[in-house]
N, CA, C and O atoms as a GROMACS GRO file, in nm:
protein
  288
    1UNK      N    1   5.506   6.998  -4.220
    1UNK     CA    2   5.543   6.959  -4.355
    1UNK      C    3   5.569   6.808  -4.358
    1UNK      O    4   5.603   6.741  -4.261
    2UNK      N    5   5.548   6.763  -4.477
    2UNK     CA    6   5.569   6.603  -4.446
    2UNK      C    7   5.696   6.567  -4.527
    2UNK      O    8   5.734   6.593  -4.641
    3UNK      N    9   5.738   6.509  -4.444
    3UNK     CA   10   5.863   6.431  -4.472
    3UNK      C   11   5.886   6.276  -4.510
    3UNK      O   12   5.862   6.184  -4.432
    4UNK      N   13   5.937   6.261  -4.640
    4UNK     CA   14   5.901   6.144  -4.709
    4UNK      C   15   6.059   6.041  -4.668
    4UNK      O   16   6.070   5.923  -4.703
    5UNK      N   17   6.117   6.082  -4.626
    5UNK     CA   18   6.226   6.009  -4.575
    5UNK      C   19   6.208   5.938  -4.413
    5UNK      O   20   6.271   5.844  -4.366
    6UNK      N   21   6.084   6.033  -4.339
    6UNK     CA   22   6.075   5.962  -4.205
    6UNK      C   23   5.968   5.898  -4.206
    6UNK      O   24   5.943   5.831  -4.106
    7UNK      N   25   5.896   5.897  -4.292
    7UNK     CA   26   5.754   5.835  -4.364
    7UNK      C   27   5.794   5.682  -4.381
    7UNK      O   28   5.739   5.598  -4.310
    8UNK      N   29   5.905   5.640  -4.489
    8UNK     CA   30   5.941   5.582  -4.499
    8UNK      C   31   5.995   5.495  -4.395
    8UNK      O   32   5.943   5.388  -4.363
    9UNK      N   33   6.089   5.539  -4.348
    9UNK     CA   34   6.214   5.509  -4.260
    9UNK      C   35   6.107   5.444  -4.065
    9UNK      O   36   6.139   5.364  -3.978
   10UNK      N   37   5.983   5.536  -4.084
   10UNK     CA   38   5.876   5.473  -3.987
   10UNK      C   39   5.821   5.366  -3.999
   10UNK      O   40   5.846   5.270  -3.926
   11UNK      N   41   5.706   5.363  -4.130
   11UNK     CA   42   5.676   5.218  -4.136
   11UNK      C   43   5.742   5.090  -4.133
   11UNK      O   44   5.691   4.982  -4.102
   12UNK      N   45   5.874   5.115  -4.173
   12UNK     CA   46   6.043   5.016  -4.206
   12UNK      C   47   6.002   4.985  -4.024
   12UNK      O   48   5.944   4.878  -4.003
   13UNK      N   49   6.025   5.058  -3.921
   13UNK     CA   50   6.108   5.024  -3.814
   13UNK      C   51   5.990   5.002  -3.739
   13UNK      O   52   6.026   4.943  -3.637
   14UNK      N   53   5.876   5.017  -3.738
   14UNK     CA   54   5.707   5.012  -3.676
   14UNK      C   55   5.765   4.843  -3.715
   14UNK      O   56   5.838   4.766  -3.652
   15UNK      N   57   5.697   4.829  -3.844
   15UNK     CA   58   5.702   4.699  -3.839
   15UNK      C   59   5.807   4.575  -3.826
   15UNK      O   60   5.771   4.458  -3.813
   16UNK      N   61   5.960   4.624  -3.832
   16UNK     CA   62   6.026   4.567  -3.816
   16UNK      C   63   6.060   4.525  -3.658
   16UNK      O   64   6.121   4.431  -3.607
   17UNK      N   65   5.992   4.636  -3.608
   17UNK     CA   66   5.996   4.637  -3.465
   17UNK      C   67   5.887   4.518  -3.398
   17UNK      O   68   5.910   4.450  -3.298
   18UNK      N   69   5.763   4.517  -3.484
   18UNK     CA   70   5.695   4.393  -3.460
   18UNK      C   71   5.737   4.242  -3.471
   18UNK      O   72   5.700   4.138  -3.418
   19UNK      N   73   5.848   4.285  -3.581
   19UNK     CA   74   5.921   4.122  -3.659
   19UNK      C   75   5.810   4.085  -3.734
   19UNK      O   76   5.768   3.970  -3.730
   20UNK      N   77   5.765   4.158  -3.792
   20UNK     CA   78   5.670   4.128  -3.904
   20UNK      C   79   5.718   4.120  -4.047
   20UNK      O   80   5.816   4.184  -4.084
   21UNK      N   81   5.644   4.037  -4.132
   21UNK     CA   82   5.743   4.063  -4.243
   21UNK      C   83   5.656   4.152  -4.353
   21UNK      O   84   5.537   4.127  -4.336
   22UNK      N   85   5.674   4.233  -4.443
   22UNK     CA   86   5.596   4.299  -4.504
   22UNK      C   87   5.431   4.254  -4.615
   22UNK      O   88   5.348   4.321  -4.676
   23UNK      N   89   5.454   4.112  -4.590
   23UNK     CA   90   5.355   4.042  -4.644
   23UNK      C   91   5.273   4.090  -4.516
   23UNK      O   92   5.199   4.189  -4.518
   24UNK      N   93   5.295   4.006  -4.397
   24UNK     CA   94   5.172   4.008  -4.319
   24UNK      C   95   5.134   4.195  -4.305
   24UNK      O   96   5.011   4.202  -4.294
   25UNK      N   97   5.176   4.295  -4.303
   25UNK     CA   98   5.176   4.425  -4.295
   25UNK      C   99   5.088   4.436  -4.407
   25UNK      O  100   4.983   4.496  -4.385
   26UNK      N  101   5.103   4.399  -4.502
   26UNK     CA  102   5.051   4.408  -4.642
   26UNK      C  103   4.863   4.399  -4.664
   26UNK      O  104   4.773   4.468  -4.712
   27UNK      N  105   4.884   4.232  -4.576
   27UNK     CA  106   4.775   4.192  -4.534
   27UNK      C  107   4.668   4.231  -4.468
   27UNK      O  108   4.552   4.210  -4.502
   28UNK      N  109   4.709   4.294  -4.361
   28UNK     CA  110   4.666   4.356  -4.217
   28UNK      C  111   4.590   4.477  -4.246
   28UNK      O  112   4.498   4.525  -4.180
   29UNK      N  113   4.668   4.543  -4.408
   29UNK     CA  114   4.616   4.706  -4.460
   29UNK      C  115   4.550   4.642  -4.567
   29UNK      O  116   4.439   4.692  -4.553
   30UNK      N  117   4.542   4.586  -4.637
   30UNK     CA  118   4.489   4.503  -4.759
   30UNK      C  119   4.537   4.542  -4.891
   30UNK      O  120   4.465   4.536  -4.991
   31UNK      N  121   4.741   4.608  -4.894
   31UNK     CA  122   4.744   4.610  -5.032
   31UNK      C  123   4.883   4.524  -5.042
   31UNK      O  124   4.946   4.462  -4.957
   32UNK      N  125   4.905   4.547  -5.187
   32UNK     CA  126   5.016   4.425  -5.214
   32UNK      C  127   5.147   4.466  -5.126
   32UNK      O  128   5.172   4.573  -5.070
   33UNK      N  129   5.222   4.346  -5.133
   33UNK     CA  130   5.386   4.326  -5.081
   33UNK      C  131   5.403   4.455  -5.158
   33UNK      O  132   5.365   4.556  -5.100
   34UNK      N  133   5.463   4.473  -5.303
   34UNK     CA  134   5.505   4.540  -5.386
   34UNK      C  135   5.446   4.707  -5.319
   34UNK      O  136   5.538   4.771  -5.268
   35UNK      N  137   5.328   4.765  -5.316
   35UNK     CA  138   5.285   4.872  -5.222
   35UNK      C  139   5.408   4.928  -5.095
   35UNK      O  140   5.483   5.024  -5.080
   36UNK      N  141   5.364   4.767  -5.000
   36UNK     CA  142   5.451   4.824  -4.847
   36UNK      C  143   5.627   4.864  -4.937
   36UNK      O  144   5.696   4.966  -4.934
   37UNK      N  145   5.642   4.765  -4.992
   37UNK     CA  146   5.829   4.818  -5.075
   37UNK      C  147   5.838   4.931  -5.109
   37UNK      O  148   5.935   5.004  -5.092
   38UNK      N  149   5.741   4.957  -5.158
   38UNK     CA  150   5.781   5.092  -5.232
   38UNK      C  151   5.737   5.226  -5.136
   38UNK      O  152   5.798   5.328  -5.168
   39UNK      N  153   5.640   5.241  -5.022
   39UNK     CA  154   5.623   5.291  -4.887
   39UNK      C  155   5.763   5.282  -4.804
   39UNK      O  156   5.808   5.380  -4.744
   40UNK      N  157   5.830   5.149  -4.806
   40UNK     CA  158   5.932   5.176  -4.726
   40UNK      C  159   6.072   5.220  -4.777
   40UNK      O  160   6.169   5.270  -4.720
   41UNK      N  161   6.043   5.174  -4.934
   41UNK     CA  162   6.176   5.256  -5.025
   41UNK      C  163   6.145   5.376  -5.034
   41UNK      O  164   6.245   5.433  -5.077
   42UNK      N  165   6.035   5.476  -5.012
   42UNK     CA  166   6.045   5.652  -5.048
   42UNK      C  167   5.995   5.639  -5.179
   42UNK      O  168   5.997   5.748  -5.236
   43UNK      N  169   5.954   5.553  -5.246
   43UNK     CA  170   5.893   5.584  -5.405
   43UNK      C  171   5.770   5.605  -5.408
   43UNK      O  172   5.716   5.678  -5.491
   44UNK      N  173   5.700   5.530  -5.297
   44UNK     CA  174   5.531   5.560  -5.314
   44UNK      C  175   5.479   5.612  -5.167
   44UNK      O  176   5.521   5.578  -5.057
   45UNK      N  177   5.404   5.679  -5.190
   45UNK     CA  178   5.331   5.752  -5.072
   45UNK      C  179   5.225   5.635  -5.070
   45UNK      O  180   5.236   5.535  -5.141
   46UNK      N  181   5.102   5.661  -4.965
   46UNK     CA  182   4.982   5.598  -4.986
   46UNK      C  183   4.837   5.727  -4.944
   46UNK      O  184   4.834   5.841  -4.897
   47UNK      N  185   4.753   5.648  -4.984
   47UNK     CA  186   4.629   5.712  -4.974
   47UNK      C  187   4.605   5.748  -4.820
   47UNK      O  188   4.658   5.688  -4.726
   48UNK      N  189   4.530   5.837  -4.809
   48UNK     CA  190   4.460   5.872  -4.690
   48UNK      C  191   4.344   5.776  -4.643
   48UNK      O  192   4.297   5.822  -4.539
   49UNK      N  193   4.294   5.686  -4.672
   49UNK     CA  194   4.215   5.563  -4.584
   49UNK      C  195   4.380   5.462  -4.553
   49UNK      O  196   4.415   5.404  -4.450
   50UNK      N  197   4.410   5.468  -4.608
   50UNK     CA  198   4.552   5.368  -4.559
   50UNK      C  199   4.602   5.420  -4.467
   50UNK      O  200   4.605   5.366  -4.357
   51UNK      N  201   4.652   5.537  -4.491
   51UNK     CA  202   4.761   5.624  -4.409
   51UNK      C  203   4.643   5.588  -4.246
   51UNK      O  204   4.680   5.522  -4.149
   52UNK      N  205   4.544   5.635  -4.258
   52UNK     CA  206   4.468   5.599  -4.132
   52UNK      C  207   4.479   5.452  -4.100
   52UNK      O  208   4.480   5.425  -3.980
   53UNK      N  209   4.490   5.321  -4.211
   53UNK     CA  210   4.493   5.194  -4.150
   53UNK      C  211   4.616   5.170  -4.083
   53UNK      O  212   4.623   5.104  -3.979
   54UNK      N  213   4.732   5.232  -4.153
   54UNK     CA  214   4.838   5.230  -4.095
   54UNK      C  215   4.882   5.288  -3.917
   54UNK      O  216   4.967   5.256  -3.833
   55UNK      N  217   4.792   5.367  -3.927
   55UNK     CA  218   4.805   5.455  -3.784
   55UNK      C  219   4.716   5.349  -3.680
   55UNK      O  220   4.755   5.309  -3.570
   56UNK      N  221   4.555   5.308  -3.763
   56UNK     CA  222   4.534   5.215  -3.647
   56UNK      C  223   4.605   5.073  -3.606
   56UNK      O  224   4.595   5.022  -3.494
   57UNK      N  225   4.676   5.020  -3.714
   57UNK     CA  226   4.776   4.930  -3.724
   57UNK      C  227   4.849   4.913  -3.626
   57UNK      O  228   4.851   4.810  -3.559
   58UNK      N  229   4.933   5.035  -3.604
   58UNK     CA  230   5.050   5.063  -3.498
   58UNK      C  231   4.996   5.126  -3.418
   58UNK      O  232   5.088   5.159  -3.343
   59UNK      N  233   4.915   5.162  -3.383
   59UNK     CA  234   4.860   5.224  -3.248
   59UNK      C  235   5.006   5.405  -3.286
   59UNK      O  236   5.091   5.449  -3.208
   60UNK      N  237   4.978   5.444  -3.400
   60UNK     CA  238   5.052   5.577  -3.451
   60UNK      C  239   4.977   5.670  -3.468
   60UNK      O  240   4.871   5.647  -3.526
   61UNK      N  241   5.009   5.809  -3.421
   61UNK     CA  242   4.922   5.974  -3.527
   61UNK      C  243   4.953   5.949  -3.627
   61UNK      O  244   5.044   5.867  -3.638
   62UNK      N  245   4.902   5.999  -3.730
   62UNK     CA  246   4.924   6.018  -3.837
   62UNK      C  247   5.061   6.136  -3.891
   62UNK      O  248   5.132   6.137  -3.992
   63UNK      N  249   5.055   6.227  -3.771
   63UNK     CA  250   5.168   6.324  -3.750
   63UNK      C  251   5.256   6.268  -3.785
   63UNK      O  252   5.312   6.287  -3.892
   64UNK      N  253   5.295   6.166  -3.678
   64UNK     CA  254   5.391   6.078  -3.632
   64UNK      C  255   5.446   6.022  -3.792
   64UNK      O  256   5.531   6.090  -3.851
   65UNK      N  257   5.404   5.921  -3.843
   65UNK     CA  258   5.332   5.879  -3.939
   65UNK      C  259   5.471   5.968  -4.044
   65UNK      O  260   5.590   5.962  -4.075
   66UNK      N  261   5.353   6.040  -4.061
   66UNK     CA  262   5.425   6.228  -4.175
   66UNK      C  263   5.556   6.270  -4.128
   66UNK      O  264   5.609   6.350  -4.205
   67UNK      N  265   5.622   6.241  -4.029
   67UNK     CA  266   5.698   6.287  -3.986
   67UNK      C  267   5.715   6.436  -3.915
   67UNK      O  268   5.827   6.486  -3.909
   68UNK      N  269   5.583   6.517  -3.856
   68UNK     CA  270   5.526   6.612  -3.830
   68UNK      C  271   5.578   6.615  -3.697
   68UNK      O  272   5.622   6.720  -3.649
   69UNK      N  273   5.576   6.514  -3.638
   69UNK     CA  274   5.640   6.520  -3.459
   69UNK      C  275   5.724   6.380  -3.430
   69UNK      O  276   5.690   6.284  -3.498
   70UNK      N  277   5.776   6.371  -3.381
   70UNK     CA  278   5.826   6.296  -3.294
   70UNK      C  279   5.742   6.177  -3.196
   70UNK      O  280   5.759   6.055  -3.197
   71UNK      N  281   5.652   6.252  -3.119
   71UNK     CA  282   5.583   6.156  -3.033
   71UNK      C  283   5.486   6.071  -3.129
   71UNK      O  284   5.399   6.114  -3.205
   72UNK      N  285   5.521   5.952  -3.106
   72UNK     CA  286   5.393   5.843  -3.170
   72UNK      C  287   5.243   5.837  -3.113
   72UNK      O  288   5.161   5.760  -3.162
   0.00000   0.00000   0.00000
């Protein structure tokens, strides 16, 4: 089941963990600042070609990702 609180609360700490700031994240997937905010506030989900850029991004499952497992 996917969980929109670890969804969130992942991409937040993936990239914070890089010291990235959400512009360059933004960049890297190709959508706006305003997008990653609202991905890491729980208001917006994203598409399935993203959700995959995001996973190749961080070297993440998509599981992972969804909050489906634990292991990245």
């Amino acid at each position: 089941m996917f969980d929109q609180e670890k969804f969130s609360a992942r991409i937040r700490e993936l990239r914070k963990a890089r010291r990235e700031s959400q512009q360059v994240l933004a960049d890297a997937i190709g959508v706006s600042v305003n997008q990653i905010s609202e991905m890491e506030k729980g208001t917006k989900i994203t598409s399935l070609p993203r959700l995959c850029l995001l996973c190749d991004y961080f070297g993440v499952s998509a599981d992972y990702l969804l909050g489906r497992t634990d292991q990245p």
